[in-house]
SEGU-428968 format. One line per 5 residues: number of its first residue (from 1); their letters; for each residue z, x negated, y negated of C-alpha. Coordinates in Angstrom, 1 decimal. Layout:
N
NUM = A = Z:X:Y | ...
***
This chain:
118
1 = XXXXX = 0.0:0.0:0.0 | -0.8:-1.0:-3.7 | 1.8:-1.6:-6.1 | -0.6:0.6:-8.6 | -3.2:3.3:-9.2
6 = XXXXX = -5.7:2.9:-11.5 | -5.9:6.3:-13.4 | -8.1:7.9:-16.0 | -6.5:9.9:-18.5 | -7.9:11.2:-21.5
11 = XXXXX = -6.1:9.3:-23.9 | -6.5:6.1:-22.5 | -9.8:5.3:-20.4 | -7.5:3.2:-18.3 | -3.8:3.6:-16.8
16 = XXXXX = -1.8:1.8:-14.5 | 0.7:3.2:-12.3 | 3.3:1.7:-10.8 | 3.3:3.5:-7.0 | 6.5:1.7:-5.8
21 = XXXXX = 9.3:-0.4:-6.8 | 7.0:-3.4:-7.3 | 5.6:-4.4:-10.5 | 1.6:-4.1:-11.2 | 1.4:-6.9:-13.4
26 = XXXXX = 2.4:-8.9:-9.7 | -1.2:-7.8:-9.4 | -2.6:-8.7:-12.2 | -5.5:-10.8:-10.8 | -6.6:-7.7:-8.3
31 = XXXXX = -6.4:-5.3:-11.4 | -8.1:-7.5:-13.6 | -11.1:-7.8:-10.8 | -11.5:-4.0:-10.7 | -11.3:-3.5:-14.7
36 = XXXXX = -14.1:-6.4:-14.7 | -16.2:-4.7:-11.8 | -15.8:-1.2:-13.7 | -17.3:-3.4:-16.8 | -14.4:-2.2:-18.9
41 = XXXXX = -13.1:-3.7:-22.1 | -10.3:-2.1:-24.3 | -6.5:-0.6:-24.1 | -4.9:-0.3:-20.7 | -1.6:2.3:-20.5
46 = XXXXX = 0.8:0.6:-18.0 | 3.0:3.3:-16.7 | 6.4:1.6:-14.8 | 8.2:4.4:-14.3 | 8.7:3.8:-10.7
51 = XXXXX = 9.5:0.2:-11.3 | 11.4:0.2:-14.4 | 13.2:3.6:-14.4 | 14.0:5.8:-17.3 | 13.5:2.9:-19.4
56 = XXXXX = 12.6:2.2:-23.3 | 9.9:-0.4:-21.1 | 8.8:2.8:-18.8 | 5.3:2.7:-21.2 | 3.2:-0.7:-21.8
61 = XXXXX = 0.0:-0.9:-23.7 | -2.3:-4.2:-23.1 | -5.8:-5.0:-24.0 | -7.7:-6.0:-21.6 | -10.6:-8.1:-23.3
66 = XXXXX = -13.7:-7.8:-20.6 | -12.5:-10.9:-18.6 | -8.4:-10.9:-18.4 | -5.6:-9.0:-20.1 | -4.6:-10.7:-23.4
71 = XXXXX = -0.9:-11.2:-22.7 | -0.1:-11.6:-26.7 | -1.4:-7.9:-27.0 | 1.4:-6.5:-24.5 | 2.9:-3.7:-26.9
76 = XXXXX = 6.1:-1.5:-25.4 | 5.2:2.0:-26.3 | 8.3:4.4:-26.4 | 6.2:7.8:-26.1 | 2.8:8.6:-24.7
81 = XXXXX = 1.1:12.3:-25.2 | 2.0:15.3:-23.4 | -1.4:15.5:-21.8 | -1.3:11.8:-20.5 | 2.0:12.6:-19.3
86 = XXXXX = 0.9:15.5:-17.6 | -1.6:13.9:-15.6 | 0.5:11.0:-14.8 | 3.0:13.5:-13.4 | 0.3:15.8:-11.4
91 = XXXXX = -0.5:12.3:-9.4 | 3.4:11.7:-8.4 | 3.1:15.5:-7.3 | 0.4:14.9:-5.5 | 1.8:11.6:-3.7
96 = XXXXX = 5.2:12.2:-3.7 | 5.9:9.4:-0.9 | 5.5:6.8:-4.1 | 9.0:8.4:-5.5 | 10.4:7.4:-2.8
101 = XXXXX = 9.7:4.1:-2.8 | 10.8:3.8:-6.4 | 14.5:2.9:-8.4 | 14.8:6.0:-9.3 | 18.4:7.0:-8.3
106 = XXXXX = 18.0:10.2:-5.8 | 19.3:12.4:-8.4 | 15.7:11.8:-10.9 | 14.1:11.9:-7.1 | 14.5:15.4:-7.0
111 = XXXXX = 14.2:16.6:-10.7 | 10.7:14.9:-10.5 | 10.1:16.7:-7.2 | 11.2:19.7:-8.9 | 8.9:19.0:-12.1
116 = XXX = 12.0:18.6:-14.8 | 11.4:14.3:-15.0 | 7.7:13.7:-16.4
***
C-alpha cells in the first residue's frame, strides 16, 4: 500500500493524501515521477491528516516546478475550502481501511466514520 493518493480536487489540480500513518513526502521521488509523467507544473495541496492528526500542519501547499518540488515553497495552510474538504473526506468514506491505519485516536476514528471530522 501507498503512503498517498494522488487526488484532483477542484481547487487545486493536484492533492496529496496521506493513506496511512506514513508520511508522503517519504515518497517524494515516486510522487514527483507521476507529477512529471502527468506533465504537471504548479501548487500541490498536501493533506496529512492521517499522519499528522488534528494538526495546525494537517494542510501543506508546495510548488512543484515541472521537475521536483521546490522545498523553499513549502507553505502550512491552516484552512482549505469546503468543497476541497468535501472531496477529500468522500475518499476516506470510500476507503475507510486508510483510517485505520492512521494516528487518529479511536475516538476521531469513529466521528470520521460517522462524517462529524472532515
Amino acid at each position: 500500500m501507498d503512503s498517498y493518493k494522488i487526488l484532483n480536487l477542484e481547487e487545486y489540480e493536484f492533492a496529496i493524501i496521506a493513506t496511512s500513518y506514513l508520511r508522503p513526502l517519504d515518497d517524494k521521488e515516486k510522487i514527483e515521477e507521476e507529477l512529471r509523467s502527468r506533465h504537471f507544473r504548479g501548487p500541490v495541496l498536501f493533506d496529512l491528516l492521517l499522519c499528522n492528526g488534528l494538526s495546525l500542519n494537517r494542510y501543506a501547499l508546495m510548488e512543484f516546478d515541472g521537475e521536483k518540488f521546490v522545498s523553499s515553497s513549502l507553505k502550512i495552510l491552516t484552512n482549505i475550502s469546503d468543497v476541497s474538504k468535501r472531496m477529500i473526506f468522500d475518499y476516506f468514506k470510500q476507503n475507510e481501511s486508510c483510517i485505520d491505519t492512521s494516528v487518529l485516536p479511536k475516538a476521531q476514528r469513529y466521528l470520521m466514520r460517522k462524517g462529524i471530522v472532515i
